[in-house]
C-alpha positions in Angstrom: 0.0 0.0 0.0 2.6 2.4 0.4 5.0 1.0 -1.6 4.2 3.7 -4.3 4.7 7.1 -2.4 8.3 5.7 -1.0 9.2 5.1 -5.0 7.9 8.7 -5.8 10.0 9.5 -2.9 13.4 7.5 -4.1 12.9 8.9 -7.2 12.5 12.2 -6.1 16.1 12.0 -4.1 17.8 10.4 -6.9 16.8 13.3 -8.8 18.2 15.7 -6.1 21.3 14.4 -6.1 23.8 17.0 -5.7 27.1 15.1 -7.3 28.8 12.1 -8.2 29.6 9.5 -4.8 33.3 10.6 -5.0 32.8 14.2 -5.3 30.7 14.1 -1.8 31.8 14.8 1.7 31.1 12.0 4.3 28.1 14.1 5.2 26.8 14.4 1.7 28.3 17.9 1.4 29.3 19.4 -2.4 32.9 19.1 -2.5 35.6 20.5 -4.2 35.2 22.1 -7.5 31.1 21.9 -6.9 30.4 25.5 -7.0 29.5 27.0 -10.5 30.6 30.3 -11.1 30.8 30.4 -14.6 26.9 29.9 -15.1 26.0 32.0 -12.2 27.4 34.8 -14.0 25.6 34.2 -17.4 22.4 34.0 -15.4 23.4 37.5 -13.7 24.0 38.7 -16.8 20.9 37.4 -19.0 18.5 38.1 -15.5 19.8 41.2 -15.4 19.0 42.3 -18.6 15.5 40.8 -18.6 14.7 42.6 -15.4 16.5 46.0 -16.9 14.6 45.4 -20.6 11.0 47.3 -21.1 9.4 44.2 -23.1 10.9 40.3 -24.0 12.2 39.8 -20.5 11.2 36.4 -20.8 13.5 36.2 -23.9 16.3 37.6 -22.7 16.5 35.3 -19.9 16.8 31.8 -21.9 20.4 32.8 -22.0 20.6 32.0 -18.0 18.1 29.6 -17.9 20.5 27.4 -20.3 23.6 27.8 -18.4 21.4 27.1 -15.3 20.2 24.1 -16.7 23.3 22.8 -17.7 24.7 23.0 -13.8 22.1 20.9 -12.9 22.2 18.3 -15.6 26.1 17.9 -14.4 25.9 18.3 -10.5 22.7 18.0 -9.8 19.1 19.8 -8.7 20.5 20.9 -5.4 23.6 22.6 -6.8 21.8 23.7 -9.6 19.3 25.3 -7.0 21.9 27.0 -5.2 23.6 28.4 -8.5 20.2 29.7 -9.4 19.4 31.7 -5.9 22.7 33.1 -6.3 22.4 34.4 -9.7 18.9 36.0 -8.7 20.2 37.5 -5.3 22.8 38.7 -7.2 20.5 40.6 -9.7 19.3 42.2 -6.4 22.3 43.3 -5.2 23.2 44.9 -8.2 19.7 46.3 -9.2 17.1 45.8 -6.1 14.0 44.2 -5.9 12.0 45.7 -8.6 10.8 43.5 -11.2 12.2 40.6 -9.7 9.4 38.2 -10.8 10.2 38.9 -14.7 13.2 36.1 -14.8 11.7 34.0 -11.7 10.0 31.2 -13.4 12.9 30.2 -15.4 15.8 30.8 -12.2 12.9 28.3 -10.5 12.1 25.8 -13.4 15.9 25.8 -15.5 17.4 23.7 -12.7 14.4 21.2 -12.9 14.7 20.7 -16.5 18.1 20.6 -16.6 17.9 17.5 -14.4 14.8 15.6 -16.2 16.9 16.5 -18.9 19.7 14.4 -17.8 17.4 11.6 -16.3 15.8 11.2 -20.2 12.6 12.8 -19.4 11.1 13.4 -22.7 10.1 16.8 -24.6 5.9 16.8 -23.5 6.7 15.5 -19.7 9.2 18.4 -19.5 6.9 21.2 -21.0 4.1 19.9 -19.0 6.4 20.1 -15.7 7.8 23.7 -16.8 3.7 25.0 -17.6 2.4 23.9 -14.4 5.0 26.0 -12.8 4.8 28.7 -14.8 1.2 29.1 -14.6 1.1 29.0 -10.5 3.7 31.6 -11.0 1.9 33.9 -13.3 -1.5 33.2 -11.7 -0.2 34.5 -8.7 1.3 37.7 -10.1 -2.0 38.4 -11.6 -3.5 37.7 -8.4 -0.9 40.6 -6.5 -2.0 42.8 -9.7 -5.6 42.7 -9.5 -6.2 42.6 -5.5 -3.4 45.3 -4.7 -2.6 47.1 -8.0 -6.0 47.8 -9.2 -8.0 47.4 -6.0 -10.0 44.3 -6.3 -12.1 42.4 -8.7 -14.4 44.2 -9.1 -11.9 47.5 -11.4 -10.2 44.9 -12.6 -13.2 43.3 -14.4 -14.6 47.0 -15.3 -11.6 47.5 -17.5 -12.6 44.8 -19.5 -16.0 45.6 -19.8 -15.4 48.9 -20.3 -13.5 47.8 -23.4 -15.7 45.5 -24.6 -18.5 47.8 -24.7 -16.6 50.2 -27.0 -17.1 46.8 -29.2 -20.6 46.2 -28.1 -19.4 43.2 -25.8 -20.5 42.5 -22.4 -18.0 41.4 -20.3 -18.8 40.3 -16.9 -16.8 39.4 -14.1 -16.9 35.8 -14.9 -15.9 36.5 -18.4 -12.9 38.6 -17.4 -11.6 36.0 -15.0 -12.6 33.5 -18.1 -10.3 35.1 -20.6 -7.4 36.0 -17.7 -7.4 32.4 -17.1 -7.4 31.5 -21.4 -4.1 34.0 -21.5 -2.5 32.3 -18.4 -3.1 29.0 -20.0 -2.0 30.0 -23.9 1.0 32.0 -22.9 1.9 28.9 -20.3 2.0 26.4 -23.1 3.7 28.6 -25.4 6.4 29.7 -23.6 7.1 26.4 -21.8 7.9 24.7 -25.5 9.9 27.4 -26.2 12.0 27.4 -23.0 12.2 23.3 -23.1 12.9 23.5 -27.0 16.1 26.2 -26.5 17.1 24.3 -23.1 17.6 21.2 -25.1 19.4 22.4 -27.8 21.6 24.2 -25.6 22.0 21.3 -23.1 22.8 18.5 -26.2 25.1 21.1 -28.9 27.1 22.3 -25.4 30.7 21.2 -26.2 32.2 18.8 -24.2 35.3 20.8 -23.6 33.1 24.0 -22.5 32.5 22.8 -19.3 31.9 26.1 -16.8 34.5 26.6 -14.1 33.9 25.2 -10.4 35.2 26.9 -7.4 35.7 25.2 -3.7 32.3 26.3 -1.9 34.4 26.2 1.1 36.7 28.3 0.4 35.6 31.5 0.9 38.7 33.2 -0.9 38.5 31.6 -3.9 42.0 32.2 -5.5 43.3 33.9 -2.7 46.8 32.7 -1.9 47.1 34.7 1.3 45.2 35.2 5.0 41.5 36.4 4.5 42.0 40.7 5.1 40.6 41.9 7.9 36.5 42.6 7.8 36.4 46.4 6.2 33.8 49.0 7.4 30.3 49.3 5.6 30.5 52.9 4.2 27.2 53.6 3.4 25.3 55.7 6.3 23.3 53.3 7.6 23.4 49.8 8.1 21.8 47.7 5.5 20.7 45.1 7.5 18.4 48.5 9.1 17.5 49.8 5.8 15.9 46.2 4.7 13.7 46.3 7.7 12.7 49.4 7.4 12.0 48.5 3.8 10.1 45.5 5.3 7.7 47.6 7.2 7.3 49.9 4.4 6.2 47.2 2.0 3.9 46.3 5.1 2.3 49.5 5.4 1.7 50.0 1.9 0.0 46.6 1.2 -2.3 47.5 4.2 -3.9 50.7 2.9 -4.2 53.0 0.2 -5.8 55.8 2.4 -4.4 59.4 1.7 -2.9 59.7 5.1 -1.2 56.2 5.3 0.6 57.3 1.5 1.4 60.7 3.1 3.1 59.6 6.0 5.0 56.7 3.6 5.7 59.9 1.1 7.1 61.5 3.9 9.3 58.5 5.9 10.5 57.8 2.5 11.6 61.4 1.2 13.3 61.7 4.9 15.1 58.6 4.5 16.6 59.3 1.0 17.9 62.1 2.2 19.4 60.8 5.3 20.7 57.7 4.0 23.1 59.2 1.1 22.0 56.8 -1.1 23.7 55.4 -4.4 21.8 57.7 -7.0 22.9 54.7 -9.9 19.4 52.3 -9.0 16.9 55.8 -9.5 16.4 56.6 -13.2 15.8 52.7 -13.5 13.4 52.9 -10.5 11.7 56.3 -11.8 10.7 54.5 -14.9 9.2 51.5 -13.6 7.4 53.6 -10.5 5.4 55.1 -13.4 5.0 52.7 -15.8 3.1 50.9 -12.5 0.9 53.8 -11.5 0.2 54.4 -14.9 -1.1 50.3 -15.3 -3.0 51.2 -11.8 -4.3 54.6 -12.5 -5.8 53.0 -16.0 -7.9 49.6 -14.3 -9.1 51.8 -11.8 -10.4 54.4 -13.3 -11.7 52.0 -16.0 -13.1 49.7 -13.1 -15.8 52.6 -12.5 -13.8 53.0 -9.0 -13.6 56.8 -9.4 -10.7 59.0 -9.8 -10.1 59.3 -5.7 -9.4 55.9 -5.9 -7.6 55.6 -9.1 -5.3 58.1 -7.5 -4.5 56.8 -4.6 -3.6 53.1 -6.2 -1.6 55.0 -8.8 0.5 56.5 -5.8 0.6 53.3 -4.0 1.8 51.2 -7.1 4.9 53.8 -7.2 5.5 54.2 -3.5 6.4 50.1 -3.7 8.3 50.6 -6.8 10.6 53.4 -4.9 10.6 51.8 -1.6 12.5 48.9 -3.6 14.7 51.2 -5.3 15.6 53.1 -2.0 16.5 49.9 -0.6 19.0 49.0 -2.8 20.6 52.8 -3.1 20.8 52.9 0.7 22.2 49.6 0.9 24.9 49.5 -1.3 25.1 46.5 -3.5 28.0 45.9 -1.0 25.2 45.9 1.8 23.1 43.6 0.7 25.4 41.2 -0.5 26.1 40.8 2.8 22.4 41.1 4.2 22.1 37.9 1.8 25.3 36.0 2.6 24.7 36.2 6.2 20.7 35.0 6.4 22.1 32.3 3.7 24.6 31.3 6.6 21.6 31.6 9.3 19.7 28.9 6.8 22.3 26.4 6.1 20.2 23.3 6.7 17.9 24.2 4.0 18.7 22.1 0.7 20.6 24.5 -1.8 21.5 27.6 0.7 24.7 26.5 1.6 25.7 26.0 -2.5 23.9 29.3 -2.9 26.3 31.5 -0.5 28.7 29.8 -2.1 28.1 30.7 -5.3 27.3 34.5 -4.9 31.0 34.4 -3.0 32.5 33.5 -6.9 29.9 36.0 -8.8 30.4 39.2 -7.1 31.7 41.4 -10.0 29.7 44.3 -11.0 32.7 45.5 -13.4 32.7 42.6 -15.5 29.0 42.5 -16.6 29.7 45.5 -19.2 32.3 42.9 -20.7 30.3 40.0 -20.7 27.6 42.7 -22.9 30.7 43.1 -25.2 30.9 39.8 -25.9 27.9 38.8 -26.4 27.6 41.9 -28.9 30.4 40.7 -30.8 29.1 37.2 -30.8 25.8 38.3 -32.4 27.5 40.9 -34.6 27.8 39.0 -38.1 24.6 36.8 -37.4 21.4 36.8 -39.7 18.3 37.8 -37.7 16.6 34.2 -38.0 15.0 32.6 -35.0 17.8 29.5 -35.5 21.2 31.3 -36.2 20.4 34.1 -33.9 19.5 31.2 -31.1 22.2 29.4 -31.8 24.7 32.2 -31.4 23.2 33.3 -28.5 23.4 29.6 -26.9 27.6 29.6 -28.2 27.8 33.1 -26.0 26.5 31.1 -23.2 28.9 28.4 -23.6 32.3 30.9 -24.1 31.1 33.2 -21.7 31.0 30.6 -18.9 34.1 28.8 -19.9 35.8 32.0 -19.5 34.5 33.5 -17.0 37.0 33.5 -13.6 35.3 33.6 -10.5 38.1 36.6 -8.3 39.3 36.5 -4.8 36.0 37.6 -2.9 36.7 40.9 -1.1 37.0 41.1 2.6 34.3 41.0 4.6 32.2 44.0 5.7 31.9 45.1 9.6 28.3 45.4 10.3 27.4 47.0 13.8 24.2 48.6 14.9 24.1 52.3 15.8 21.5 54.4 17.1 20.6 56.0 14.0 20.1 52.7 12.2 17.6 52.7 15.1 16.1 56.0 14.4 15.7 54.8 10.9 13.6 51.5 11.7 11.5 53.4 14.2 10.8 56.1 11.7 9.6 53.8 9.1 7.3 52.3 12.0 5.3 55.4 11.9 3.4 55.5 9.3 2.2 52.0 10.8 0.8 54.0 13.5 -1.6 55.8 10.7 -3.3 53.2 10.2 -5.3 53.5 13.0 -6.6 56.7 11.3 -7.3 54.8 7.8 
């Protein structure tokens, strides 16, 4: 009787397996040469650019997917896993949290395909697998979009009627959720073939002399020859391990209302704080862009929900206050900052499958300075190539390939000095505040 669910669940650790027996510890640790810099950085790269990109993010990130896929059909889910949360943290670090979902079904599904891959799944199973993941994923972004961007059903279906009836179509709620759930389904299909169709030609044409380099996940160095420096003081003003927690309660506060004085006293914490925190101006034309492309989105289903123009206001400013709380979250921080906000809760989670291959990982990837290169290259790749769907995806996949082959992870920097002071204090406690509104709300 249970013989069944304990062969789903052998099956299931097979397919986790990190590495090879003799390239485990006694404990089942990744050993040496395990962690994957080279495809970490390709998925930095390609992520990066998807989040950065206006339109075709999902494009743009097949580049990492592949190389993502290809550490796990050669170490394994688990490692793949890690190499995966690293490249995404990374794309934090570098960027902030904005538009973070746009690459997140393919950091979360290349390592899985990249391993069915390897165990001979065939090409439906695999689409199927990658769809059903995809779908959860994009149902629940739409979800986020219509219950706090647009303020509930109710706009959300307005905007379609109030479309249709331009057409002389009806469209009630039931037909709105109808055709949401038709374009979740068609675009799930159609994007899962293509992402299993380019992962499988770039799994089965990668070169087996392009193997990506592997670094010691224990050694935290790298290719330092010498004693690890001495931990170096974090320069920004306040500590980033403060400025994510206020962040936190931000976020909080904003999800919890949308009344004029709960987005005035947010307005208010927030404009304090930037000026406080001399923050990295580098994240804020990105972050200006996006804030309004959001409100606009808002503004628009709102208004054309029959909500009112109060309302379609106060969503608008809402949609951008999230948008700018992320992006003043990574310019206080520092990339710096929350490198280290994410090595050290990586190290606080070490018995969790993956984490410990993750921090590992993001130790060998932490190079700003070299994406602009890796752009170069893959310019230069694509320079002489005719703009067919096959050549151009095959170029791209041959980028992957040198681009991880070369890539050498450098001697991680020393550590930085994290202490609490009082006006890290002051900053939490201010961005409390506005919490204290929504009493009036």
């Amino acid at each position: 009787m249970h013989a069944r669910p304990q062969a789903w669940w052998d099956r299931y650790l097979r397919l986790m397996a990190t590495a090879a027996p003799e390239e485990r510890g006694p404990r089942g640790e990744a050993g040496a040469a395990a962690a994957p810099a080279g495809p970490a950085h390709v998925a930095v790269v390609s992520f990066l650019a998807a989040r950065a990109a206006p339109t075709g993010g999902f494009w743009i990130a097949l580049a990492g997917g592949v190389a993502l896929a290809r550490v796990s059909a050669l170490r394994g889910a688990r490692l793949g896993f890690g190499a995966s949360i690293a490249a995404m943290l990374e794309t934090v670090a570098i960027i902030g949290p904005a538009r973070f979902g746009i690459p997140l079904t393919q950091a979360a599904t290349a390592p899985l395909l990249g391993r069915l891959e390897a165990r001979g799944w065939g090409l439906l199973p695999q689409i199927v697998v990658c769809a059903a993941i995809r779908i959860l994923h994009n149902a629940a972004t739409t979800a986020f979009f219509i219950w706090v961007i647009t303020g509930g059903l109710d706009a959300y279906a307005g905007t379609y009627d109030a479309i249709g009836r331009r057409i002389g179509i009806e469209v009630g709620t039931a037909d709105a959720l109808a055709l949401t759930l038709a374009g979740l389904l068609a675009w799930g299909a159609f994007a899962s073939t293509i992402q299993v169709l380019v992962y499988r030609r770039g799994l089965r044409r990668w070169p087996a002399d392009g193997d990506p380099i592997y670094v010691d996940p224990n050694n935290r160095g790298q290719r330092r020859e010498h004693e690890p420096e001495a931990p170096v003081e974090h320069r920004n003003r306040f500590d980033p391990r403060a400025v994510t927690l206020a962040a936190v309660v931000l976020f909080a506060v904003l999800l919890a209302s949308t009344d004029w004085v709960v987005l005035a006293a947010v307005s208010l914490v927030l404009a304090l704080a930037w000026l406080a925190s001399r923050p990295d101006p580098e994240p804020l034309p990105t972050g200006l862009l996006f804030a309004a492309i959001l409100a606009l989105g808002a503004f628009i289903f709102t208004l054309g929900g029959g909500l009112g123009l109060d309302a379609a206001l106060r969503r608008a400013l809402r949609a951008a206050l999230i948008v700018l709380v992320a992006t003043w979250l990574r310019a206080a921080a520092g990339a710096d900052g929350l490198r280290e906000v994410f090595r050290r809760a990586l190290g606080k989670l070490r018995a969790i499958p993956s984490l410990p291959e993750a921090a590992a990982v993001l130790d060998a990837i932490a190079a700003e300075g070299r994406l602009a290169a890796a752009g170069r290259s893959l310019a230069d790749q694509l320079g002489d190539v005719r703009l067919r769907p096959i050549p151009f995806c095959d170029a791209v996949l041959a980028w992957v390939v040198s681009e991880a082959k070369a890539f050498e992870p450098e001697a991680s920097g020393p550590p930085l000095r994290l202490a609490v002071r009082p006006l890290d204090l002051v900053l939490v406690l201010l961005a409390a505040l506005p919490a204290a509104t929504l009493a009036l709300a």
